[in-house]
Structures are given as C-alpha cells and as structure tokens.
N, C-alpha and C positions, 0 to 999 in steps of 0.2 A: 642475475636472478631478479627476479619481478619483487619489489621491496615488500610487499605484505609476504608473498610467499618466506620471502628473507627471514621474516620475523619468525614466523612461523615455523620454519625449519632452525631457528636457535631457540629457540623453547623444545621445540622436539630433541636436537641435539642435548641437552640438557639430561633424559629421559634412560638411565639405565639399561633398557629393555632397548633402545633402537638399534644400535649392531648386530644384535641377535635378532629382531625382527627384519632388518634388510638382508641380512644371512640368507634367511630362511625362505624370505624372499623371494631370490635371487636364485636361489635352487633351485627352487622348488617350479619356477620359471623357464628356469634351462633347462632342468628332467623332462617338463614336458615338451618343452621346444626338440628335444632329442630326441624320447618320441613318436614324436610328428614325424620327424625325418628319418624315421626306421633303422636310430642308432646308426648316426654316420659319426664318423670318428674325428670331423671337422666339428663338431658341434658337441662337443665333447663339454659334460655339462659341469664341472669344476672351471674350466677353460671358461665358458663364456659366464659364470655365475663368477668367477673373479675379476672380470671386463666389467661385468656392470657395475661391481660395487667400487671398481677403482674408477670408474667413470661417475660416476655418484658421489665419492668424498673429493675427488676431480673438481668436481663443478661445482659442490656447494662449499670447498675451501674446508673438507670437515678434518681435522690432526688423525693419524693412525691411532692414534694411544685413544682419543673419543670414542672411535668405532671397537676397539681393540676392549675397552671396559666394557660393554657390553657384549660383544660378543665370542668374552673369554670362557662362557659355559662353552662352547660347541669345542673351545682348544682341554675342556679342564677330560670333555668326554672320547678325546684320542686314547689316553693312557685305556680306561674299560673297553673302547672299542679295540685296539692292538691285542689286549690280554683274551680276548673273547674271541680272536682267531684258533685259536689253541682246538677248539672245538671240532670245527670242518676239518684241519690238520692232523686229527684224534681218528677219524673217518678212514684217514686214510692211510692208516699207519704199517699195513702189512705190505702195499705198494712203497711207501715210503720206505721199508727196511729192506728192498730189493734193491734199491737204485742208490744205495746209502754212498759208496763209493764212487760212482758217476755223478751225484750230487755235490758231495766234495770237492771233486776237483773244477767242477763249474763255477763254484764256489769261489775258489780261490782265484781261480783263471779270471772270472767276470769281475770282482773287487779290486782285485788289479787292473784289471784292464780301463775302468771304469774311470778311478781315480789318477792311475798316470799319464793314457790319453791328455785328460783335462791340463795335468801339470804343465804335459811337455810340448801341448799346447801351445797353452796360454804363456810359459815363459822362450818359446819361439818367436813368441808375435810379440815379444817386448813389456809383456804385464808389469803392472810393479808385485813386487814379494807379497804383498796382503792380497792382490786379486790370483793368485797364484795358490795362495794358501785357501783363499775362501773356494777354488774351484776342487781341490782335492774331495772333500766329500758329498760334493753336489748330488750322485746316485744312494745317499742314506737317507733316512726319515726324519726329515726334517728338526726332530730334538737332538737327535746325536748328533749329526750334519753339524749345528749351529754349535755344539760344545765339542766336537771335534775341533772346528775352522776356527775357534776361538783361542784354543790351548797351542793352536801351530801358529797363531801370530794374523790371520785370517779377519777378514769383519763377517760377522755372526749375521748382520742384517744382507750385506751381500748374497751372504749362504742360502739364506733364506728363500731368497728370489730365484735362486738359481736351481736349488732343488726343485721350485713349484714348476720352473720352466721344465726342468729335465722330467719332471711327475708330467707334465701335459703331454709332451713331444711324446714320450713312449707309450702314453696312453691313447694317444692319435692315431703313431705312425706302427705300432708294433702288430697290426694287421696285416701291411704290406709285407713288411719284412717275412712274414712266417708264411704267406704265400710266396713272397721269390724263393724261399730256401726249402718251400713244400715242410715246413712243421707240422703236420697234423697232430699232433701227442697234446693232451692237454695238459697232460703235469710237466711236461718237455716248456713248451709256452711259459706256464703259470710261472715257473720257476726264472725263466729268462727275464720276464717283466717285471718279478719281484727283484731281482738283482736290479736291474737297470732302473726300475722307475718308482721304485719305494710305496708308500701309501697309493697313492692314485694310482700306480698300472697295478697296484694288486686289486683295489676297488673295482677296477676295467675287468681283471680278472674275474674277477665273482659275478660278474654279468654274462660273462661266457659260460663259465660253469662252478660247481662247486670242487672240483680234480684242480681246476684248473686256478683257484681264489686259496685254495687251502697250501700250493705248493708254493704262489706268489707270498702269502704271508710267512711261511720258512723261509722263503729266500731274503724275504726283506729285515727278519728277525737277525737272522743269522750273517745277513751282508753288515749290518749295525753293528752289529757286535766284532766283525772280524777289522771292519774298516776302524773305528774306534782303538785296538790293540795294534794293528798295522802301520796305521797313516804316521803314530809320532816315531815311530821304528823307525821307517826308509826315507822320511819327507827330507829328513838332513842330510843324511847321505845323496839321495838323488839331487837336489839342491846343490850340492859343494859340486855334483859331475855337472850340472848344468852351467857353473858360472866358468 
C-alpha cells in the first residue's frame, strides 16, 4: 500500500464507524451490481459484498475484531430483524395450518439430513473430531450454529464460515435445484431453503416472494431450534458407530 495512503487508512481504522461504513459499502455495491445483472444467482450480493470486505481487511492487514467493533450494530440488528419475520409468517397462517404435518416431517427429515451428511462426511475423509463437530450445524443461523458447535467440542469460528458458505451456496444454487425437480410451490421452495440455508436463503426467499420468505423464516426458526435439542442427543452416539 502507497505509504500516505498507509497512514491514512490507520487513522481511519482507528474510526468506530469504519466497519459499519465498508458494510454498507459493500452492499449496497453488490445490490446494485445484482441488479444490473437481472438477479443472477452468481452474483449473489451477501457472496460478493463479503469478497470485497475480506479482500479489503486482506490487503490493508485490518484484525477481524477492528472491522468487527464497528460494525457490530448491523450483527446487534439480526436478533429485531429474525423476531420481525413473525410478521409475513402471521400472513400466512391458514395455509400454514394445512400443511402442518407435511411441514413436520420435512422438518425433521431436512435437519437430519443436513447435519449427518456433513458428520459422516467429514469423518470419512479423516477430519479431526473438532472439524467434525464444527460441520454438524453448518445449515442453522449462524448464533445457534456457533453455541451448538461449541457445547459438542467444535470451533465456534470454524462454524461460522461454514454456515456463511453453506448460506451462499443455497442461495446460488437453490434455483437450479427446484427447476430439475420442477418445485413450483413457493411455500414448498421457501420452506426447503429455510432448512438448508438459514438467514441468507431465506433473505433469497423474500426476493422471490412474500409465500415464499415467510415459510423460509419458519423453517429456519424452527430448524434452530430442533438442531440445538438434537445434535447433543445423537452426536455421541453416531460418533462411538463411526470410530
């Protein structure tokens, strides 16, 4: 980096407010870049607005915890924005109590499948027991996820990254998938991508439709909550068949 520039970006780093101004950035950057490109799912603007900002503390050597102080407003407004789903959800609750028992069992079927896939995976291909632990609840939202994979012996930081991949990938790829298997249903959709891909493919979801953003947020609600009571249940027992 160009040394006046140098200087100048460690005065700014110094700056409370810079995390949360490259955030905002950075998104607001990619939404439009998105689009431009008439919402192609490669260009998926979480996906490329976290490219730029790891290419940016990348390049000017900035600590996560630097960027992470300032721009821990946008993590304090998850918790209101999660509770504020409730709402679209509310909308939809007379279809929601027809499908109550097909919902369930999705349910349960997708949370499993989700979590022991990844286990029996990763302890296939020779993981150690902590990236084993940290891949179990890759498909939940990111604060459960990190205090699940933390109570099973897991690294929390791991977790972390592995959820935002598993949040991109199905926010990418879950267009394809519901054209080869012809999904048309948009609560059928919502609901799949809320299993699978937590905050961000339900985010995806609300860009499709409101059917389809409101069934993603139950699913991702309710996938948290079941994987949290589940994962310390079976993780030992599957563990003792694996070795």
């Amino acid at each position: 980096m160009n040394p006046a520039l140098g200087e100048i970006w460690v005065y700014l780093s110094t700056t409370p407010l810079l995390g949360l101004t490259l955030t905002l950035l950075a998104y607001q950057g990619a939404l439009w870049l998105y689009r431009r490109a008439n919402h192609h799912p490669l260009l998926n603007p979480v996906m490329v607005a976290v490219t730029v900002l790891v290419l940016v503390l990348t390049l000017t050597d900035t600590p996560y915890q630097t960027y992470f102080d300032g721009a821990q407003f946008v993590h304090f407004l998850l918790g209101p924005a999660t509770v504020a789903l409730a709402i679209p959800l509310y909308a939809q609750w007379e279809r929601l109590k027809g499908m109550l028992l097909p919902l369930l069992v999705t349910l349960v079927a997708g949370s499993l499948t989700a979590a022991l896939s990844a286990v029996g995976i990763a302890a296939l291909l020779g993981a150690s027991r902590e990236s084993v632990m940290s891949m179990a609840p890759k498909s939940v939202t990111m604060p459960i996820a990190m205090g699940v994979a933390e109570r099973l012996g897991g690294l929390p930081s791991l977790t972390a990254v592995l959820v935002m991949s598993t949040g991109i990938l199905g926010a990418v790829g879950a267009r394809y998938v519901y054209r080869l298997l012809r999904i048309e249903d948009h609560a059928v959709r919502g609901f799949a991508i809320g299993i699978a891909s937590h905050g961000i493919g339900t985010a995806r979801a609300f860009q499709v439709s409101e059917q389809a953003g409101a069934f993603a947020a139950l699913a991702m609600g309710l996938n948290g909550l079941l994987t949290a009571v589940m994962l310390p249940l079976i993780l030992p027992w599957l563990e003792a068949l694996l070795r």
